[in-house]
C-alpha positions in Angstrom: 0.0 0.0 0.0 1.7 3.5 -1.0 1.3 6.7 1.4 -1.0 8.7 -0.2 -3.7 5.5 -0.7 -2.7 5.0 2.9 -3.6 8.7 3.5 -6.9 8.2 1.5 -8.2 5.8 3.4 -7.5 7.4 7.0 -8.9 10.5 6.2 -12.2 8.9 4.9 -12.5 7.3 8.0 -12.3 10.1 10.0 -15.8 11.2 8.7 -18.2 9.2 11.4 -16.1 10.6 13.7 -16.8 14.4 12.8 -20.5 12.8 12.6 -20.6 11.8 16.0 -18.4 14.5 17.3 -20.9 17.0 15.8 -23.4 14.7 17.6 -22.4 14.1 20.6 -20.0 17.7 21.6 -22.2 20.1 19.6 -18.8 22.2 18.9 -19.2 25.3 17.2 -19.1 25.5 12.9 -16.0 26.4 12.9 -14.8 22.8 13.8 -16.7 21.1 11.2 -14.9 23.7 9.0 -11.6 22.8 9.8 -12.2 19.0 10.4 -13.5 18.7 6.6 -10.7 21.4 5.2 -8.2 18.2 6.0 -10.1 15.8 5.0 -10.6 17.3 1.8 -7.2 16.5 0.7 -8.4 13.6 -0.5 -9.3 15.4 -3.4 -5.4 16.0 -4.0 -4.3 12.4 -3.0 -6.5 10.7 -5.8 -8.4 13.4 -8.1 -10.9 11.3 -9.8 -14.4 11.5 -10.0 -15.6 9.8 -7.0 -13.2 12.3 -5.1 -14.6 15.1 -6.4 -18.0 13.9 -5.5 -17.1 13.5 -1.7 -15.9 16.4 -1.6 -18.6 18.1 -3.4 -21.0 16.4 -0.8 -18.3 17.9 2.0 -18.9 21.9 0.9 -23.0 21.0 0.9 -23.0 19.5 4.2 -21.1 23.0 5.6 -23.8 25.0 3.2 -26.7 23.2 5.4 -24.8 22.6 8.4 -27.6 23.5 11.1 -30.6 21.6 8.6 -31.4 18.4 9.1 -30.5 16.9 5.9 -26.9 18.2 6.7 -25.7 14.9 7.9 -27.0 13.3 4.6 -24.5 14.8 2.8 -21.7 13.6 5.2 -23.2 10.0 4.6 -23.0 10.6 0.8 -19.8 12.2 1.0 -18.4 8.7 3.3 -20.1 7.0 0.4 -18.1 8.6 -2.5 -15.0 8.5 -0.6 -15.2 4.5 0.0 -16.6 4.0 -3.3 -13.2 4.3 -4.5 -11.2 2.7 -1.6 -13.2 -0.4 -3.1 -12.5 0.4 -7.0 -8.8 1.7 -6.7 -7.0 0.1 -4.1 -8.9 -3.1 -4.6 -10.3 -6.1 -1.9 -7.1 -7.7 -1.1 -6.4 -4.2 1.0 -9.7 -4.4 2.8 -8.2 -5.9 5.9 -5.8 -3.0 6.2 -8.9 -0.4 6.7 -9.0 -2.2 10.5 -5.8 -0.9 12.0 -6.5 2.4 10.0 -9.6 3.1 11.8 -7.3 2.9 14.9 -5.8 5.8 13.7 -8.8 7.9 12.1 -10.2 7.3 16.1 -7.1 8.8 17.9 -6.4 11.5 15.5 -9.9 12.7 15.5 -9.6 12.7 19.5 -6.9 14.6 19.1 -8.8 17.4 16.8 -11.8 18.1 19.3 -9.4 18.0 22.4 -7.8 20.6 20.4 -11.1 22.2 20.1 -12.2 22.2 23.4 -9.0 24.6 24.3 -10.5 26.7 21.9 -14.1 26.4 22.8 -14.2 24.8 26.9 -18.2 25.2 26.5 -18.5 21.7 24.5 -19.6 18.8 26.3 -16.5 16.4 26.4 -18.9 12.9 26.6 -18.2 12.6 23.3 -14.4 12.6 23.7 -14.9 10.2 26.3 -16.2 8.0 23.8 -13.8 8.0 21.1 -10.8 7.9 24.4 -12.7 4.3 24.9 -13.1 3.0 21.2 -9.6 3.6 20.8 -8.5 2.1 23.7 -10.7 -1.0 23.2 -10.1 -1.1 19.4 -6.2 -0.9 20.3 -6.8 -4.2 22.4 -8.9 -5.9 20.0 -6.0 -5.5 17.6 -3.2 -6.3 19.5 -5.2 -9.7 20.2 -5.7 -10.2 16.5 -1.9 -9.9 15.9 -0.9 -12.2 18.8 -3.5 -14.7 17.5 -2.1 -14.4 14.3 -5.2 -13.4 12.7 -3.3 -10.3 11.6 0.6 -12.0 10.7 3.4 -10.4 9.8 5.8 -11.4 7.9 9.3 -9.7 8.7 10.6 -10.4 5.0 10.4 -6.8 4.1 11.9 -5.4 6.9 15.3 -7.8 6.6 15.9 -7.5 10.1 14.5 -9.1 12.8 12.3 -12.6 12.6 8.6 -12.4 12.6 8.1 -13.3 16.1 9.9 -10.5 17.4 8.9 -8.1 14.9 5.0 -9.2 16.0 5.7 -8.7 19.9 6.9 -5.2 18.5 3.6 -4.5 17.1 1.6 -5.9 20.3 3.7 -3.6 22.5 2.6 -1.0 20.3 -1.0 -1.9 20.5 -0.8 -2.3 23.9 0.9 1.0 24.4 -1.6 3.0 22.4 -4.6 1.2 24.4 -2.9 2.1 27.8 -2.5 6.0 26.2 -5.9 6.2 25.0 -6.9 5.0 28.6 -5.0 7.9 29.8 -6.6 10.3 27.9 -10.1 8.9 29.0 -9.5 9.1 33.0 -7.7 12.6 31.9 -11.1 14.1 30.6 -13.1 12.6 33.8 -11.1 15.7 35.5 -13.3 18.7 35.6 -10.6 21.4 35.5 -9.4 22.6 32.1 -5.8 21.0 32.3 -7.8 17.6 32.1 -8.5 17.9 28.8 -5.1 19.5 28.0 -3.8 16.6 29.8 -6.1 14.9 27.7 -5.0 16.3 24.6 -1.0 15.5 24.7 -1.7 12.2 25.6 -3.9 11.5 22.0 -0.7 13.0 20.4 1.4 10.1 21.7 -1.2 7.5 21.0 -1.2 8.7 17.6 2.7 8.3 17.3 2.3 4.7 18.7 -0.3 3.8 16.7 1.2 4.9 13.8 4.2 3.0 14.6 1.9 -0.3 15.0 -0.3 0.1 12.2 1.9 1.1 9.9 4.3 -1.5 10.9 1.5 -4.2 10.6 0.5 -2.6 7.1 4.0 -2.8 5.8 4.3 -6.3 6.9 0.8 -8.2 5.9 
């Protein structure tokens, strides 16, 4: 998988997150502006016409952002967007889009904690939430690579032997889970340098689960 299909296919995934954060932290428009202004790079990382739609579907769901129908165009949007994951990058990469979710999750954390030191007022349940599906969905997948459902195979790295290149990845796993958990009891802190707290630790977890996704990609 090159970079930029790996790119493609994170920043798709980050749209149910805006969803629910939209949902669930009611931050201000400004947010959603920013938010979609990165994920509408996908329109440089694979210009075609299903890229163009989503993004197309992106600019409508801003235009009608406080209507109803707003989050249709989010869904159509998600739908463009995966359209071509499917047609370009093809079914034998569909088991990558796991670990990537791992990394849509923490990254989009990171955003709205980001947020929140602009805008305190938001309700940080939400944030809560995606703390805990990253933390769980780090532990699912370290126990998917220590069952071997997800195995490596440490021929393109040259350098160490597949066992210890998997115990690598678990640590990471592991790591990220026990980060994300951080940033979850961080945000049950009233003050504001919970969720700044908070915040920094989603920054690491990303690093980490970077590391073990990435790794995990590279090695499938």
């Amino acid at each position: 998988m090159q970079l930029s299909e790996f790119t493609f296919i994170f920043l798709t995934l980050c749209i149910p997150f805006l969803y629910y954060i939209v949902q669930s932290t009611v931050p201000k428009k400004g947010f959603s502006i920013l938010f979609i202004a990165i994920i509408s790079l996908n329109l440089f990382l694979k210009p075609e016409n299903f890229s163009f739609l989503g993004s197309f579907f992106l600019v409508f769901y801003l235009y009608a952002y406080e209507k109803k129908e707003s989050k249709y165009y989010l869904a159509l949007s998600f739908i463009s967007f995966i359209s071509l994951i499917f047609s370009d990058i093809g079914i034998e990469n569909l088991s990558s889009i796991f670990p990537i979710l791992l990394i849509s999750s923490v990254f989009s954390l990171m955003m709205i904690g980001h947020w929140f030191l602009v805008d305190p007022t938001i309700n940080r349940e939400g944030m809560k939430n995606i703390a805990k599906f990253s933390m769980y969905l780090s532990l699912i997948l370290s126990f998917l690579v220590f069952t071997n459902i997800y195995e490596s195979n440490s021929n393109f790295f040259n350098l160490v032997g597949n066992n210890l290149l998997n115990n690598v990845i678990i640590f990471l796993y592991l790591s990220a889970g026990i980060l994300s958990f951080g940033s979850f009891k961080s945000l049950q802190e009233k003050s504001y340098t919970g969720v700044m707290a908070s915040t920094g630790l989603s920054y690491l977890s990303l690093i980490v689960s970077l590391g073990a996704s990435g790794t995990l990609i590279l090695s499938i």
